[in-house]
C-alpha positions as CSV (number, residue, x, y, z in Angstrom):
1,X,107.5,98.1,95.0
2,X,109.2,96.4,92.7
3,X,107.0,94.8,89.6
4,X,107.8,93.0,86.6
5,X,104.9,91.7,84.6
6,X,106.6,88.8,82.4
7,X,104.5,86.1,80.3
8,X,105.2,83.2,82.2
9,X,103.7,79.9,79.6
10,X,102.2,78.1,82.6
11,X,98.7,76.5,82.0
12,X,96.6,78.6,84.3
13,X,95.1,77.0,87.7
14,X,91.7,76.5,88.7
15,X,90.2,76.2,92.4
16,X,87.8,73.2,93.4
17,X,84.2,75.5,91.8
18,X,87.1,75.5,88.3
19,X,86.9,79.3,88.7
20,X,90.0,81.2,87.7
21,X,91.9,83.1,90.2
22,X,94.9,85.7,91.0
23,X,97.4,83.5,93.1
24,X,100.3,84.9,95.1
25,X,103.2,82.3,95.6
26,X,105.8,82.8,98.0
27,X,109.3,83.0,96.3
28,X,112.9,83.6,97.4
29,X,114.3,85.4,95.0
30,X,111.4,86.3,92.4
31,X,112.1,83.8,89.8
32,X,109.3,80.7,88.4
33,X,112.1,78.3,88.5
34,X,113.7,79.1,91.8
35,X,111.9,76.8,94.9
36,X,108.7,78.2,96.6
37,X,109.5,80.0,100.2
38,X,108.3,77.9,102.7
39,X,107.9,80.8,105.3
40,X,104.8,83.2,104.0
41,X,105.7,86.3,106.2
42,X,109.1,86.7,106.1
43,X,108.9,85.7,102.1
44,X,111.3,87.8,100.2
45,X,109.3,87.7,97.3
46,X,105.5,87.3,96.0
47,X,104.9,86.3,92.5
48,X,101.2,87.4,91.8
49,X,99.8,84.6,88.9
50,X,96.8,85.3,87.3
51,X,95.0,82.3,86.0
52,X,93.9,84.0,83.5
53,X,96.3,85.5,81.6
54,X,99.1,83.4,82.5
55,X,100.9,86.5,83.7
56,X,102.8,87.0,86.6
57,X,104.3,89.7,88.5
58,X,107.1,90.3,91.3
59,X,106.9,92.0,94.5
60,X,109.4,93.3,97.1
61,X,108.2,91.5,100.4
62,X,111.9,92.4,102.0
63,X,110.4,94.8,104.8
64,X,108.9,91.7,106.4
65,X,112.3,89.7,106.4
66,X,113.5,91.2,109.7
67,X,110.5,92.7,111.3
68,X,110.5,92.4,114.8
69,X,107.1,91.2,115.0
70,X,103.7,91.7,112.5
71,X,105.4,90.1,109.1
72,X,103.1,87.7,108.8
73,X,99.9,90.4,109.0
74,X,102.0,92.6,107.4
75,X,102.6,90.5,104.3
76,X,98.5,89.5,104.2
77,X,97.6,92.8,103.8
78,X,100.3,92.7,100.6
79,X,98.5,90.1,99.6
80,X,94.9,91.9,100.0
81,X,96.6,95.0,98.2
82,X,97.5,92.8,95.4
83,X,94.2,91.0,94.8
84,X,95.5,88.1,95.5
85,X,92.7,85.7,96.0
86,X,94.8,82.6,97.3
87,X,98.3,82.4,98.9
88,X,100.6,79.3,98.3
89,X,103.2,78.7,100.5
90,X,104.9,76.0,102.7
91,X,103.5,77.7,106.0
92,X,101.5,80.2,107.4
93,X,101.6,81.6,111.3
94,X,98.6,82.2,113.6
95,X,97.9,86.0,112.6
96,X,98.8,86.1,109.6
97,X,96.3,82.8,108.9
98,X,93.7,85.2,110.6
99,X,94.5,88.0,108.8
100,X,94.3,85.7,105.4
101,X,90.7,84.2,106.6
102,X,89.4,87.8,107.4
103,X,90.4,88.6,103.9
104,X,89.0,85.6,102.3
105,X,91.7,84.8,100.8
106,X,92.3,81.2,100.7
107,X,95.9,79.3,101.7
108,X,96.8,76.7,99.9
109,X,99.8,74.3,100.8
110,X,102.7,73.4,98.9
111,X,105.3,70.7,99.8
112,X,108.9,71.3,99.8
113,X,111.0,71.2,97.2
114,X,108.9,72.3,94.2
115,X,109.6,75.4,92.1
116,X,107.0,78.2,91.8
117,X,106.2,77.2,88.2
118,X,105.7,73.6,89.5
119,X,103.5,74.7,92.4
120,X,101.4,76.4,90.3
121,X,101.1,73.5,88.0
122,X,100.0,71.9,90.6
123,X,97.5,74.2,91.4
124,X,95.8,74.2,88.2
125,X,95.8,70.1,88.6
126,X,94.1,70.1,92.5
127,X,96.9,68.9,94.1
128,X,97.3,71.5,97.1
129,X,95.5,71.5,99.8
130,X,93.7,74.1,102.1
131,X,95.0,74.9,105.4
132,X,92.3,74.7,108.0
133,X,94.5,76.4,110.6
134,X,97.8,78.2,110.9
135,X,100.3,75.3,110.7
136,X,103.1,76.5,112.8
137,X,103.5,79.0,115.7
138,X,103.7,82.4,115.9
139,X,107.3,84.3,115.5
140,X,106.9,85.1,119.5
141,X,104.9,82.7,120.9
């Protein structure tokens, strides 16, 4: 697994209770700056955020990219192994929204076009919301 644990100067995030949390973003290419994944199983990259600290780290999420089938539970239990305690993405499939729930780890969507740093700005100000339900199809359905 690839891990870099960088400073990252972003105001930490707080959910809805304003309790801090560990945060994994989906990312293309590991970077704050780049645009968030919208695709949570086949991300390349997870950025872990702690809330915290204001530190972040990167991890290799490449396995998933051309997996026949499973990324998406695959990549939650990543997430689990992390201690992630909230995924933010731009979509989420049917098992691997299951596999999120069973983990109690919350989802939290994130509109197109924003960077990770800015997602996670946006998280600290309430501005994502919670998916109630997976909000596409699965891979082979």
């Amino acid at each position: 697994m690839d891990v870099v644990a960088v400073a990252m100067g972003v105001d930490g995030g707080m959910d809805e209770k304003g309790t801090k949390m560990k945060v994994v973003a989906t990312s293309k290419d590991g970077l704050m700056e780049s645009e968030l994944d919208p695709h949570f199983g086949r991300a390349p990259k997870f950025i872990l955020f702690d809330t915290v600290t204001g530190k972040a780290s990167v991890h290799d999420n490449t396995q998933n990219l051309n997996a026949a089938q499973g990324a998406g539970i695959q990549s939650a239990e990543t997430v689990v192994r992390l201690g992630g305690e909230a995924v933010i993405t731009g979509n989420v499939g049917p098992k691997a929204f299951r596999a999120l729930n069973a983990s109690g780890v919350r989802i939290l969507l994130a509109p197109a076009g924003r960077t990770v740093r800015e997602t996670i700005e946006a998280l600290g100000k309430g501005e994502l919301q919670e998916a109630a339900a997976a909000t596409k199809e699965g891979h082979w359905m």
